[in-house]
N, C-alpha and C positions, 0 to 999 in steps of 0.2 A: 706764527699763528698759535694761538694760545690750545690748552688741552682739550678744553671743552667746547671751542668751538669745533678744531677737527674732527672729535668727535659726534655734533652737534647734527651730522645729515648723515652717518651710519646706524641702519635699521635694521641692520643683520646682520651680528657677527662669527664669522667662521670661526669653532674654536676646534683646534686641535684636542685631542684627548689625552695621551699620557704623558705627564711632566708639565699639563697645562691645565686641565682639570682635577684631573687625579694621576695619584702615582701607585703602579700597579693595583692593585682593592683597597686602598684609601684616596677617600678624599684629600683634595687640597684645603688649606682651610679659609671658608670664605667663598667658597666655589659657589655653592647654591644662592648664597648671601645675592651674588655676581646676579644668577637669574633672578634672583626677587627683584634685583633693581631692573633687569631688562621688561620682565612683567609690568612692572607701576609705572616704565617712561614709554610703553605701548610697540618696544623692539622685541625680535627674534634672533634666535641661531642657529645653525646648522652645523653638528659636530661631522669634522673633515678628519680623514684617518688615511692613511695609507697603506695600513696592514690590512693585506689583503689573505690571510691566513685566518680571518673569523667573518661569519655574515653580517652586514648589517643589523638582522635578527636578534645576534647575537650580544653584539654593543648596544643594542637600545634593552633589553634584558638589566645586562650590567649596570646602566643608567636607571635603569627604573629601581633594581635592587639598594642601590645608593640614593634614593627619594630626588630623583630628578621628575617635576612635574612632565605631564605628558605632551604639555602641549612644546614642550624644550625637547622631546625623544625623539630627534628627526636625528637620523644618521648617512652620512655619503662615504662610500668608503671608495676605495681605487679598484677594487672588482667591480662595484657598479658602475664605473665612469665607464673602466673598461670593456663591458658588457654591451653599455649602449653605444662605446665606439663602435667597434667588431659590426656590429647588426646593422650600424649604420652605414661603414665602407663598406663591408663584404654582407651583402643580404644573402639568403640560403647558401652561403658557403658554408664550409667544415673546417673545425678548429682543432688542432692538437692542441691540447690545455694538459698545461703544468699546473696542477693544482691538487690540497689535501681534496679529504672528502668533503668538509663544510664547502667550501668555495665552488667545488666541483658542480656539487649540487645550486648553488646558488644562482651558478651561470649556466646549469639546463636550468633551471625554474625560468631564469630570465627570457628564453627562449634561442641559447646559442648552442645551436649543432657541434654535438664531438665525434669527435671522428678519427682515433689515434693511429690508426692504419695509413689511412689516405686523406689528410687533409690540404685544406688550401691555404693556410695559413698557422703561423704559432701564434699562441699564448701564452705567455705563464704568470702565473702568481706566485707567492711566497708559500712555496709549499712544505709545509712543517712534515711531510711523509716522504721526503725525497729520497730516494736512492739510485743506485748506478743505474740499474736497467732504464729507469727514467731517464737518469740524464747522457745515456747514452742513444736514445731512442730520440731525444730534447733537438741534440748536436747534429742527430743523421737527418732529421728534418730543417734546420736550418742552413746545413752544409746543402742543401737543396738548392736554397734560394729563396725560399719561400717566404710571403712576407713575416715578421717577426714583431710582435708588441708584447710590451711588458706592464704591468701594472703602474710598477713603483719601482725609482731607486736606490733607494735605502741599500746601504749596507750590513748594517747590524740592526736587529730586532733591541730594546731593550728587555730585560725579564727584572723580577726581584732578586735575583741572584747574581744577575751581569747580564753579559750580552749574549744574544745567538745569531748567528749566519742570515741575514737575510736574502733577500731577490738581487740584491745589485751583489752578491757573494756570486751565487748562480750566473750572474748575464756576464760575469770576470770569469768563470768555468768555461763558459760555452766559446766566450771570445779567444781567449788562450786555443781550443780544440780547433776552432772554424774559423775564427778569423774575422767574425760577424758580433758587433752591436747590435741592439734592435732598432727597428726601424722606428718606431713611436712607443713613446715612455706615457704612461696615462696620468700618472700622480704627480702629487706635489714636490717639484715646483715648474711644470709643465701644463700645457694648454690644456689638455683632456677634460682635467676633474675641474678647472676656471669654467669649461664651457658646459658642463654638467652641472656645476653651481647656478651659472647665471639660468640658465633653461630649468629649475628644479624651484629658483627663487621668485623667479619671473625680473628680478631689480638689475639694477646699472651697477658697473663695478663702484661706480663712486657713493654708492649706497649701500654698501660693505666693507668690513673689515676684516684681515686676518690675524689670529692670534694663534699665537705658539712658541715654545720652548727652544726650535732649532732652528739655525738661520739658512739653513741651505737648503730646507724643503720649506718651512713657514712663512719666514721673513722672506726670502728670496724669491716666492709665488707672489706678495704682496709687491715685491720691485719690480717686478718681471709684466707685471698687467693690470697696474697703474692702480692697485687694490690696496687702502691703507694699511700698514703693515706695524704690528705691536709685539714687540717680544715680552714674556713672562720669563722671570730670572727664578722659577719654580722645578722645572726642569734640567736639560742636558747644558743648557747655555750660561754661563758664569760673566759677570760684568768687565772681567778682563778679557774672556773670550770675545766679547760681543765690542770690546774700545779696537782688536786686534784685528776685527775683520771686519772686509772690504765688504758685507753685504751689513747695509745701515738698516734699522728699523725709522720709522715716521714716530716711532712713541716706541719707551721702556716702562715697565713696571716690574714692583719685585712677585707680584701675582696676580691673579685679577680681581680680588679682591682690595687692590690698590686701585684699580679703576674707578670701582663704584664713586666714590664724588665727584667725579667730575662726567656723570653719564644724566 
């Protein structure tokens, strides 16, 4: 199947954010270029994050400060998915939330009860405030039984100066002390944020595409639930990385800015 035609019935493309749009507070180059041509062929997207350490709020800010038109400022991140999981299995239950203050806040605004004393279930997110008392508080509630979901599992955050500790660091902490996984992981490349996409887009998976930089949350979300799947070699992933491993994309480009002719 040739490029343009696979691309030819996706109307909405996921794009990941950092290493696929931009890198750290620069653009990619050609990024915007990207939505000009999504504008004039009458497609949208929806930027997919996993980092669940900033709000929504806060990535469309960032986007807008980088002259991203507004009607491209839709953001989903893995605390929202996870937010309207939680509400969904467990209604007026209480949540022990692992989480900084942005987040914290973001999932009371959503309408999820916390309740670090007595709850009926975890959550955690990637929380950039962590310390012992937490995550010993984290461990005594899990060591419970209680049910346990996580955002996202990323291991390492990237930053402009290297890497930090993310959520899949923490749920390697907790497993070591307890003995316990979580029981449902929300992000990419897991069902949660696919079923909060499709319910947010209203479209079919085959009327989307995902794009991104790493194969094991991007590409491997797009393998995983039959969603066309593009790696950008702008990013964490290198064309030797991407010949070496067993998760394939449907399409390579060196950015998405390679895209545009053939959209």
């Amino acid at each position: 199947m040739e490029i343009r035609e696979r691309l030819g019935d996706v109307r909405c493309f996921l794009l990941d954010m950092d290493g696929t749009f931009y890198l750290g507070d620069r653009l990619i180059d050609g990024s915007l270029d990207f939505l000009d041509k999504l504008a004039e062929t009458g497609r949208q997207c929806l930027f997919l994050t996993n980092n669940s350490s900033k709000s929504a709020a806060f990535y469309m800010e960032k986007l807008k400060r980088m002259g991203v038109p507004e009607q491209f400022r839709q953001v989903l991140t893995s605390g929202q998915a996870a937010a309207r999981y939680v509400l969904d299995r467990y209604p007026g239950k209480k949540a022990f939330l692992l989480a900084n203050r942005i987040e914290t806040a973001e999932m009371r605004s959503a309408g999820v009860p916390v309740d670090q004393d007595d709850p009926d279930y975890v959550l955690i997110a990637f929380d950039t405030e962590l310390d012992y008392k937490k995550l010993t508080a984290l461990c005594d509630h899990v060591r419970r039984g209680l049910p346990y979901i996580a955002t996202h599992p990323d291991f390492n955050c990237p930053t402009e100066t290297g890497f930090i500790p993310d959520i899949g660091a923490t749920i390697a902490y907790v497993k070591a002390s307890t003995g316990r996984e979580p029981d449902v992981i929300i992000g990419k490349p897991y069902p949660g944020i696919v079923e909060e996409t499709l319910r947010r887009t209203g479209l079919k998976k085959e009327e989307m595409a995902m794009v991104g930089d790493r194969l094991y949350t991007d590409i491997l979300t797009g393998v995983r639930f039959g969603i066309t799947s593009i790696l950008v070699l702008s990013g964490e992933t290198t064309r030797e990385m991407a010949d070496e491993s067993q998760v394939k994309p449907d399409l390579t480009f060196g950015s998405l800015q390679d895209m545009i002719p053939y959209l």
